[in-house]
N, C-alpha and C positions, 0 to 999 in steps of 0.2 A: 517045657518042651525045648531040648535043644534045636539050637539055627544053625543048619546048613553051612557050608562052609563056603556059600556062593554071596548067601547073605552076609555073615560073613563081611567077606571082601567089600563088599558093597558100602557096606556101614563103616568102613575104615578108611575108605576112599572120600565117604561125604564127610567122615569128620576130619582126615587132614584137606582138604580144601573148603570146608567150611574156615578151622584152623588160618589157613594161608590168605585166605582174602582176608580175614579179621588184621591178620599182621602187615597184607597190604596195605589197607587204610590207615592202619594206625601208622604207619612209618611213612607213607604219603604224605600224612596232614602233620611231621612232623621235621619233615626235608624242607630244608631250607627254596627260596623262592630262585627262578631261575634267572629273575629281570623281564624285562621288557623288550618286543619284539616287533620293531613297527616297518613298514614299507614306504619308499618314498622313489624319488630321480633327484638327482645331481642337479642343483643348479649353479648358476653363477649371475655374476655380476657383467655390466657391459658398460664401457666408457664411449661415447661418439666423440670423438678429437674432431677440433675445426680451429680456423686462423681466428683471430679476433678482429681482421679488420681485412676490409677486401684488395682484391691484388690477384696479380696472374701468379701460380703455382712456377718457380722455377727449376723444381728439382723436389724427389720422393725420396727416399732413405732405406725405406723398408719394403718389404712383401707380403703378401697374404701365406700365412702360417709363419709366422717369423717369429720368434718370442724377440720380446722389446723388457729393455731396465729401464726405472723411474729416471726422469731425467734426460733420456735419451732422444738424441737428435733424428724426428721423422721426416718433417720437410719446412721447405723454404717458398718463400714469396720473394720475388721481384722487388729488392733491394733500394733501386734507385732514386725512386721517388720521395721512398725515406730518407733516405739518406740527405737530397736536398731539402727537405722542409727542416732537417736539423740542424744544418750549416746557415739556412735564413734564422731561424728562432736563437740559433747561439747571435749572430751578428746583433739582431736585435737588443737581446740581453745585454750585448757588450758597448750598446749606444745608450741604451736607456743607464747605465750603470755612470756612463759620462755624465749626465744630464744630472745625476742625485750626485754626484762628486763634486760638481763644479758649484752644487746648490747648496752645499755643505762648507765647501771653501769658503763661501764668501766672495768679495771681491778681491782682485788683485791690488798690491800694492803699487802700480802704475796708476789703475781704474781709479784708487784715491788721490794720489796725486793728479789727475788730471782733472779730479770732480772739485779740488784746491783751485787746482791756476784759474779755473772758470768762475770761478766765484770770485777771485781778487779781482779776475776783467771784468766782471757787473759792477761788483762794486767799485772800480776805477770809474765804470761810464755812467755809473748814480750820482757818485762825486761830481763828476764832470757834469754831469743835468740838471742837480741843482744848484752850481758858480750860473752857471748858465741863466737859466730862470730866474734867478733873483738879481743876475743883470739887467735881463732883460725887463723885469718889473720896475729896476731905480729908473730905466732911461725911460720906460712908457709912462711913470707919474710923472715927467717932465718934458711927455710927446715929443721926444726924439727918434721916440720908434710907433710904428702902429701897433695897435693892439693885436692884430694877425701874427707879428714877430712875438709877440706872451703866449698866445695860443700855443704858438709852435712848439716853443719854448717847455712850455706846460706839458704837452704829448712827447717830449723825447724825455723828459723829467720821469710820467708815470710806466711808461714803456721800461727804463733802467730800474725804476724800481721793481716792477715784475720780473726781469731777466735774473736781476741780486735774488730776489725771494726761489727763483725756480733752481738758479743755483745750489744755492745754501739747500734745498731740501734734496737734490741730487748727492749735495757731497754725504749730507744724511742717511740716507738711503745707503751708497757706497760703503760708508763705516759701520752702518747695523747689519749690511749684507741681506740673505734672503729670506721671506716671511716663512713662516715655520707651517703655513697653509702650501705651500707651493714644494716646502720639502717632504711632507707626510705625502702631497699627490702624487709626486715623483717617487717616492718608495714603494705606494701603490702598485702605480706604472710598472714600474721594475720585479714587481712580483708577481704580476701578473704576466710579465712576462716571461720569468722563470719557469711559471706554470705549464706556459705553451711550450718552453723548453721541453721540459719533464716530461710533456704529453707526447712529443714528438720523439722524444726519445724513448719511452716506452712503447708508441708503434714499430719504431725501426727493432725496437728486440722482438716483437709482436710477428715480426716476418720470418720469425726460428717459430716450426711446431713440437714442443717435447714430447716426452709420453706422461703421463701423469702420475701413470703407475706402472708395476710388473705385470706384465700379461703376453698376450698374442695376439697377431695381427687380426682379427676377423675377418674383415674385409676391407679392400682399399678402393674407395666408391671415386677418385678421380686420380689425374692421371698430370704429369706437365702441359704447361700450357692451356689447361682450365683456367676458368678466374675462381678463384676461391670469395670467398664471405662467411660471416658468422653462424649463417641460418644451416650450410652445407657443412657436414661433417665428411674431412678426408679418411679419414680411417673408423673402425668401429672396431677396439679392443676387447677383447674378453680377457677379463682380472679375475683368471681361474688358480688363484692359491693365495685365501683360503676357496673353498668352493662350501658348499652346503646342500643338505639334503632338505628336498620339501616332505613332508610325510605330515598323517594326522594322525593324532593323538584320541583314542575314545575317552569320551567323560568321566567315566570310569577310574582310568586309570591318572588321571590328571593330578589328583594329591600324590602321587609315587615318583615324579620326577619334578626338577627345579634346575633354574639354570645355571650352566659349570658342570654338573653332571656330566662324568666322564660316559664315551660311548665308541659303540666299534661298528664301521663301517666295514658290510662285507659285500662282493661282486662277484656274480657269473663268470665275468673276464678274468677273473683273477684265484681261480679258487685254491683255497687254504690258503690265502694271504684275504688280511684285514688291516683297514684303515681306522688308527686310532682318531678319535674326535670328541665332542663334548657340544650338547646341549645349549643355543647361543639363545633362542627367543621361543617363545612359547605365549601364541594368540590370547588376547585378552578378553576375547567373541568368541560363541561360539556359535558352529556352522554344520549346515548338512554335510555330509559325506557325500565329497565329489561322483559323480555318477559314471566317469571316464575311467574312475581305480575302485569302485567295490561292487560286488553283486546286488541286485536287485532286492537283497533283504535286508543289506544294511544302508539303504538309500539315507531310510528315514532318521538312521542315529544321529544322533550330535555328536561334532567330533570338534577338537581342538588343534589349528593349524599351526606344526613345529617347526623349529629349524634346528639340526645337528652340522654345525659348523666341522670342518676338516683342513688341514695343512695340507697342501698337495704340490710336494716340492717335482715331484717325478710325472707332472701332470698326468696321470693313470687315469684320474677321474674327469671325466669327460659331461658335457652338458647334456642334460638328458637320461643318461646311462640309469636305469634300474637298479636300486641296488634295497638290500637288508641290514636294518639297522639294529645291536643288538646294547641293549643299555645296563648292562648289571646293576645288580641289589644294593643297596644298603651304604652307597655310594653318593653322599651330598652334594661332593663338590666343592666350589667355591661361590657364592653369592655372587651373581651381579658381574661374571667374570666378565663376560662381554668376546670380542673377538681378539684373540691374544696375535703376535707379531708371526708372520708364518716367513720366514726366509725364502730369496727366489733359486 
């Protein structure tokens, strides 16, 4: 029985789209993969700058939204008082410095001459004390003197002999010069005093606050004529380049990227411009899916918290900011790159 020619059509319509989806699939499942498509916000990093040692603030440097260079001078403390503890600590160092000099020298060639003649006078008045006493002993065996006169005699006798002996061990003393216990405590001393130098002079640099890095002023939480301290941070920097994306990663897909893995940042603020980056850290745990970024159905997945690190020399990328991150295929990387050098 011939078919209509409605039929026909019919039958020629199901067999090229039968046809056409068959070659859909098959050229689908053989197109290469598009990469990886994750969501995140911009974060960054934040430095709190403070003095390291307390003082009145005499002077600020900077403003809130300022960008500041590593290095760069933000404020000052109240100079003076440093400045005298370092002019006592140097005087100090420069007396104790005498004291191990002079312990080193030894004695002077006067100091031994003089530790000489005193000892020729003992011994002249030892000489002289015992002519003496053994005068006085011939005339007292034949009581022409009293025994009180041998006494006497006897105590100016052992008296010279002590005076000779304390000599003799003075001028001793004089020519070995000083015990090698009195010059190690004296170089102690003196180093210990240096210390206090050094100490005081690194407060008085301590009254300069630099910046520590490239960034932007955040915020500037005091003002001159605060008293600053350690515990108080004067400024609070944001070290926004590099900056990085928070996004998670599904379980899923977690064998397909690694870090180094190059990647492209893209923004609502910016569109048809993308920010080159790469894959810095990728969580070792894994975690629910935040309930603040996904629908109620994917509460319950496991997801793995990433970071896609970015250079952000033209600070575009801003804290916060939404953005799409898009990672192409087949793209290893580098191992272990870590966060590379980003120019300011």
């Amino acid at each position: 029985m011939a078919l209509s020619k409605s039929k026909l059509v019919m039958i020629s319509i199901l067999i090229l789209f039968i046809a056409g989806g068959t070659a859909y699939w098959y050229f689908r499942s053989r197109a290469p993969d598009n990469g990886i498509t994750l969501y995140g916000n911009i974060d960054i990093r934040q430095v709190q700058a403070a003095f390291n040692d307390n003082g009145r603030i005499l002077d600020l440097r900077v403003k809130e939204g300022e960008p500041v260079k590593k290095g760069q001078l933000l404020a000052e403390l109240d100079p003076v008082r440093f400045q005298d503890a370092v002019i006592r600590d140097r005087e100090q160092v420069a007396a104790q410095s005498q004291v191990l000099a002079r312990l080193l020298a030894g004695s002077r060639p006067e100091e031994i001459a003089e530790a000489r003649a005193e000892l020729a006078a003992a011994q002249a008045a030892l000489s002289n004390a015992k002519v003496t006493w053994k005068r006085q002993q011939y005339l007292e065996t034949r009581h022409y003197v009293s025994k009180q006169s041998l006494d006497n005699a006897s105590a100016v006798l052992k008296t010279a002999l002590a005076n000779s002996e304390r000599a003799q061990q003075s001028l001793n003393l004089a020519i070995k010069g000083s015990r090698k216990e009195d010059v190690s405590a004296a170089r102690h001393t003196l180093a210990a005093s240096q210390a206090v130098l050094s100490l005081a002079e690194r407060e008085l640099v301590d009254t300069k606050l630099y910046s520590p890095e490239n960034g932007v002023v955040q915020d500037r939480i005091l003002e001159p004529g605060d008293m600053a301290n350690p515990q108080i941070p004067v400024f609070t920097l944001a070290l926004d380049n590099p900056v990085w994306v928070r996004a998670y990663l599904p379980e899923k897909l977690l064998g397909q990227i690694q870090p180094g893995m190059k990647a492209w940042i893209l923004s609502d603020s910016f569109p048809g411009k993308r920010f080159q980056g790469w894959v810095g850290f990728i969580s070792p745990e894994a975690e629910f899916t935040p309930k603040t970024v996904e629908t109620t159905e994917l509460r319950t997945e496991l997801v793995y918290r990433v970071r896609i690190y970015a250079c952000n020399p033209g600070y575009n990328l801003r804290l916060g900011m939404p953005v799409t991150v898009s990672i192409p295929p087949q793209d290893k990387g580098i191992q272990g790159l870590g966060i590379p050098h980003c120019g300011g």
